[in-house]
VOMAR-277649 format. One record per residue (C-alpha): residue number from 0; x, y, z; residue in three letters. Coordinates in nm, 3 decimals, decimal comma. Layout:
N
+-----+---------+---------+---------+------+
! seq !       x !       y !       z ! type !
+-----+---------+---------+---------+------+
! NUM !       X !       Y !       Z !  ALA !
...
+-----+---------+---------+---------+------+
This chain:
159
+-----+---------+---------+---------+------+
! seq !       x !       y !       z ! type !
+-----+---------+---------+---------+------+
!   0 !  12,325 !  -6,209 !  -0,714 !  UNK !
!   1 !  12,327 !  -6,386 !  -0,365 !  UNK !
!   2 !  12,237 !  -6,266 !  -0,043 !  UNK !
!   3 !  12,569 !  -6,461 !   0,052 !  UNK !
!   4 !  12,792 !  -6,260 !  -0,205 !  UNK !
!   5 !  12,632 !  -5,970 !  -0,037 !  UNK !
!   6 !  12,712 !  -6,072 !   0,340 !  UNK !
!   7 !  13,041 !  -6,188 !   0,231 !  UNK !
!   8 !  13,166 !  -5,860 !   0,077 !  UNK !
!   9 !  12,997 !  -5,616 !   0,305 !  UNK !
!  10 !  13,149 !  -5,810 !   0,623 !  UNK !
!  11 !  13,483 !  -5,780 !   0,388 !  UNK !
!  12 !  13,428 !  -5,399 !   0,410 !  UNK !
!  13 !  13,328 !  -5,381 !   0,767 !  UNK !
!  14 !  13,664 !  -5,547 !   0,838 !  UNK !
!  15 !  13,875 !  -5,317 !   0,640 !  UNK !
!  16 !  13,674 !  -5,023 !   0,789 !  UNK !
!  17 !  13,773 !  -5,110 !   1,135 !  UNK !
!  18 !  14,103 !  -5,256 !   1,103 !  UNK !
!  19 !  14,160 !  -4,852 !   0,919 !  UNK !
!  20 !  13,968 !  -4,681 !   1,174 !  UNK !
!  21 !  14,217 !  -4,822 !   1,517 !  UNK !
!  22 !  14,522 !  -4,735 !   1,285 !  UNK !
!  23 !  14,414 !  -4,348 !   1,240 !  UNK !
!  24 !  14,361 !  -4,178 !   0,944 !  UNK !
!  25 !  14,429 !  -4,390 !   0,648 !  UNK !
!  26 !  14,657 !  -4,249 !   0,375 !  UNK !
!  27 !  14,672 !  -4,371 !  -0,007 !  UNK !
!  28 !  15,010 !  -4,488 !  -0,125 !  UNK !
!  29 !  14,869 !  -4,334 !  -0,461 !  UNK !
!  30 !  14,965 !  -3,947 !  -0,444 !  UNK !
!  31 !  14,748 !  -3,627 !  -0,435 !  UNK !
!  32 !  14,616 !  -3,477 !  -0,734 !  UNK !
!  33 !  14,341 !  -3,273 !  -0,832 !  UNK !
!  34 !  14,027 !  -3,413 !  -0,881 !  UNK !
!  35 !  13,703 !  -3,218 !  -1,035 !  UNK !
!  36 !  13,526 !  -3,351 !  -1,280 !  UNK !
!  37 !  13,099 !  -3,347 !  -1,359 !  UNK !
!  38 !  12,893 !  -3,596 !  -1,610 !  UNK !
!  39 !  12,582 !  -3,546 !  -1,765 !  UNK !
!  40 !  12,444 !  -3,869 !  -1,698 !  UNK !
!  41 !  12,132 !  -3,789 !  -1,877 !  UNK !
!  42 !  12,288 !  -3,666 !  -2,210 !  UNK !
!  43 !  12,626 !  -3,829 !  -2,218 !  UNK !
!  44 !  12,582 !  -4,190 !  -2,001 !  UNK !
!  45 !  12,192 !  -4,230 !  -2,049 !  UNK !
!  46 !  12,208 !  -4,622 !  -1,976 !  UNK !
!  47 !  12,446 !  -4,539 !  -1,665 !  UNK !
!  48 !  12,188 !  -4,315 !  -1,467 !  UNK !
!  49 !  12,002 !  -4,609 !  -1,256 !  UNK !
!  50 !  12,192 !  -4,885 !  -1,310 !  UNK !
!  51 !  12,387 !  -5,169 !  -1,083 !  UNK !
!  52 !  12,723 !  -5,263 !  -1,160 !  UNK !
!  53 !  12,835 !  -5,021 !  -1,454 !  UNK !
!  54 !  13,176 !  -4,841 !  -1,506 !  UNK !
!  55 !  13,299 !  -4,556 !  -1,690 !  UNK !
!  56 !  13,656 !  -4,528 !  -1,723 !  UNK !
!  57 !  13,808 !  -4,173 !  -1,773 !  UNK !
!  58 !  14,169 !  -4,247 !  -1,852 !  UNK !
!  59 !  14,213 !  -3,872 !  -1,966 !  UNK !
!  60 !  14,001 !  -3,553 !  -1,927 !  UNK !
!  61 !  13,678 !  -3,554 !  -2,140 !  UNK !
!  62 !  13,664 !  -3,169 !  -2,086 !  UNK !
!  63 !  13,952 !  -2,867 !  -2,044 !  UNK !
!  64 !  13,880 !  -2,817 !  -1,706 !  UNK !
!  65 !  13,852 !  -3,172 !  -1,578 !  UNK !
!  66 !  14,122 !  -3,280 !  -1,357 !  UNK !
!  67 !  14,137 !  -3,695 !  -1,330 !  UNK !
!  68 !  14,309 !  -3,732 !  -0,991 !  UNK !
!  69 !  14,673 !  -3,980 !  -1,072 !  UNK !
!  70 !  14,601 !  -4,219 !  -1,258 !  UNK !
!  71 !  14,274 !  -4,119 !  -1,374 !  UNK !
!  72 !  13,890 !  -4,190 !  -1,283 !  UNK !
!  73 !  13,656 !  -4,525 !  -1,233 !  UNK !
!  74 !  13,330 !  -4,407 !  -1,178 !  UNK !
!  75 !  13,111 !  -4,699 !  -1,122 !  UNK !
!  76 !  12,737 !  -4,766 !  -0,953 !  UNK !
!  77 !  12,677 !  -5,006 !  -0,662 !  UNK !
!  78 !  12,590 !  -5,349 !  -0,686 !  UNK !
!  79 !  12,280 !  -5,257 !  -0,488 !  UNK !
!  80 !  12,023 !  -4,940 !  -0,533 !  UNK !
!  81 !  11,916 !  -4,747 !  -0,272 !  UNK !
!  82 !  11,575 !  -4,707 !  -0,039 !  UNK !
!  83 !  11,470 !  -4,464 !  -0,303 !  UNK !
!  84 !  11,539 !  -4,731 !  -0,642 !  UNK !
!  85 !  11,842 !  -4,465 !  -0,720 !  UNK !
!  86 !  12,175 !  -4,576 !  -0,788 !  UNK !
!  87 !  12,489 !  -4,536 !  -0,565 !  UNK !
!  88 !  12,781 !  -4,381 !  -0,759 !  UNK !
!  89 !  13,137 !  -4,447 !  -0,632 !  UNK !
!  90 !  13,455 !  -4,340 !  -0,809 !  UNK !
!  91 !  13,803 !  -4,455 !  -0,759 !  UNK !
!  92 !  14,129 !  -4,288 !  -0,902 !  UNK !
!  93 !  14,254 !  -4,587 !  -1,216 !  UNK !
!  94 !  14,578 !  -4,635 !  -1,036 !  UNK !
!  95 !  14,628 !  -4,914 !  -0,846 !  UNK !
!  96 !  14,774 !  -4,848 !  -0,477 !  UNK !
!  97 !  14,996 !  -5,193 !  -0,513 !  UNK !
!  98 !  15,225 !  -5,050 !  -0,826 !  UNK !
!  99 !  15,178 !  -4,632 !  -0,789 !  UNK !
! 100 !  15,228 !  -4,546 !  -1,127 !  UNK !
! 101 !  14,975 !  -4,333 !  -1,290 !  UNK !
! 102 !  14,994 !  -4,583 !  -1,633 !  UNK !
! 103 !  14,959 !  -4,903 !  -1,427 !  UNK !
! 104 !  14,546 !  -4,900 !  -1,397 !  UNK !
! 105 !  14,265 !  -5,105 !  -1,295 !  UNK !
! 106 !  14,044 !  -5,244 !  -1,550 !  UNK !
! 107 !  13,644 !  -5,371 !  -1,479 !  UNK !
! 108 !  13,605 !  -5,762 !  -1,467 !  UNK !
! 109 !  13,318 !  -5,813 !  -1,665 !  UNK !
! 110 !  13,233 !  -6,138 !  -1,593 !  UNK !
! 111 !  13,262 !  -6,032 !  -1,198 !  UNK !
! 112 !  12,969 !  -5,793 !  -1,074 !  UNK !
! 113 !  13,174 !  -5,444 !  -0,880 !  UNK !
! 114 !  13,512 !  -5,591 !  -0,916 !  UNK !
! 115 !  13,812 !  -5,451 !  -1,115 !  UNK !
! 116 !  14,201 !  -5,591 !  -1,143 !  UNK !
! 117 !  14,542 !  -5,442 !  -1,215 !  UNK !
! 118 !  14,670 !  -5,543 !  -1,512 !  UNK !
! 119 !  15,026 !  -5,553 !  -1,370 !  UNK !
! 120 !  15,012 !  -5,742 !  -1,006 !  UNK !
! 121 !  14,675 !  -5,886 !  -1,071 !  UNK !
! 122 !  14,482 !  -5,781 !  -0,751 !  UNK !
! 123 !  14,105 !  -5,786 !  -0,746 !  UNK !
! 124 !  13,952 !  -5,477 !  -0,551 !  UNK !
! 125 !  13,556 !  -5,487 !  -0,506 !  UNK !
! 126 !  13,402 !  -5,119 !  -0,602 !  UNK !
! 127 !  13,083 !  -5,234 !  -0,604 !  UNK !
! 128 !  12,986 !  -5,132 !  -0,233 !  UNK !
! 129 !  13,204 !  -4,791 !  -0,243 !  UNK !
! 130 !  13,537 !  -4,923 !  -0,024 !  UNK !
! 131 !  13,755 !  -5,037 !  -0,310 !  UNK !
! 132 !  13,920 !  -5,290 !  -0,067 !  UNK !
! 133 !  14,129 !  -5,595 !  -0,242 !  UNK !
! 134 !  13,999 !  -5,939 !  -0,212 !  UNK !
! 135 !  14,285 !  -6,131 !  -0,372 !  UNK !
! 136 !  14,639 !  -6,027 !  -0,477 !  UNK !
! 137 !  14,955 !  -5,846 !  -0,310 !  UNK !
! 138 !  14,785 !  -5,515 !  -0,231 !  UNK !
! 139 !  14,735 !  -5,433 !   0,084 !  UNK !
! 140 !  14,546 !  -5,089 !   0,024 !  UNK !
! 141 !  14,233 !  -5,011 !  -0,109 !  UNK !
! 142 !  14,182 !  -4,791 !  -0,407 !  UNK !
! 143 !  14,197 !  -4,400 !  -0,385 !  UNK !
! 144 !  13,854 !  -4,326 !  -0,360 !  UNK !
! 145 !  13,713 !  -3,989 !  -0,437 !  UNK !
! 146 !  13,345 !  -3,771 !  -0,334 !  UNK !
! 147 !  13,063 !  -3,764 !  -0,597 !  UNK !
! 148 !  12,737 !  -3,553 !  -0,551 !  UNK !
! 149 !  12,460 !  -3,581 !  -0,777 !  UNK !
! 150 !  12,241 !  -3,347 !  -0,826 !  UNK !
! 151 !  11,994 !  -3,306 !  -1,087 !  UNK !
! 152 !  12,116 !  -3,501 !  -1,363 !  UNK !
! 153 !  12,466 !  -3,382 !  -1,324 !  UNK !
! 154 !  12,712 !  -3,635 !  -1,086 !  UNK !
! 155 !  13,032 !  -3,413 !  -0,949 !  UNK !
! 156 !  13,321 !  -3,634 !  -0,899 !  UNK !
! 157 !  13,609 !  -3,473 !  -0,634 !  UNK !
! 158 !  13,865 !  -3,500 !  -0,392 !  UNK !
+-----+---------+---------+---------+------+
């Protein structure tokens, strides 16, 4: 990884942060729906805990009481660890903002480090530094992004 693919996309961010922030409160094309949802990273997603650039897609609930947002849930970790070595978890409802329909979904490119792309318009969002903002393609809207809170070995994903 560069240090220019890292200026690059964070300025990218920075831009879509303040463009948002002098239009007011930013809402998601992609509609409201419940999100709750924990993972055992230790005993379920051992190779996930402390990694950079990993997704796990949750395109229906694992348990009965998970709820998976719209379109579902793309939990991924930053492209970059924290002071502390520790990964940064982000997650992102599957549904991309451009088409709103809960079956329309991004996918992970794997040969591009914290980017995903719909499989129906084609636009590129970067995850990997916790905006979802699109970098190429017709959308104009980031993904619906959603809270997660680790503690322990358990990572709570909600709205």
């Amino acid at each position: 990884m560069t240090s220019s693919f890292n200026i690059k996309h964070g300025l990218a961010a920075l831009v879509v942060l303040l463009i948002q922030s002098c239009e007011g409160p930013y809402i998601s094309p992609v509609p409201d729906y419940p999100v709750s949802m924990n993972v055992n990273l230790t005993a379920g997603y051992p190779t996930f805990k402390n990694s950079v650039g990993q997704y796990l897609v949750f395109a229906k609930p694992v348990k009965a009481t998970d709820f998976i947002g719209y379109g579902g849930i793309l939990l991924c970790t930053g492209v970059m660890m924290d002071d502390s070595g520790n990964s940064q978890y982000y997650a992102f409802d599957l549904s991309c903002p451009h088409e709103v329909l809960a079956t329309t979904r991004v996918s992970p490119l794997p040969d591009k480090l914290g980017e995903v792309k719909c499989d129906q318009c084609g636009t590129v969002y970067n995850v990997g530094f916790g905006f979802g903002e699109p970098v190429s393609g017709p959308s104009k809207h980031p993904l619906k992004r959603y809270k997660t809170m680790l503690q322990g070995d358990i990572l709570y994903i909600y709205r």
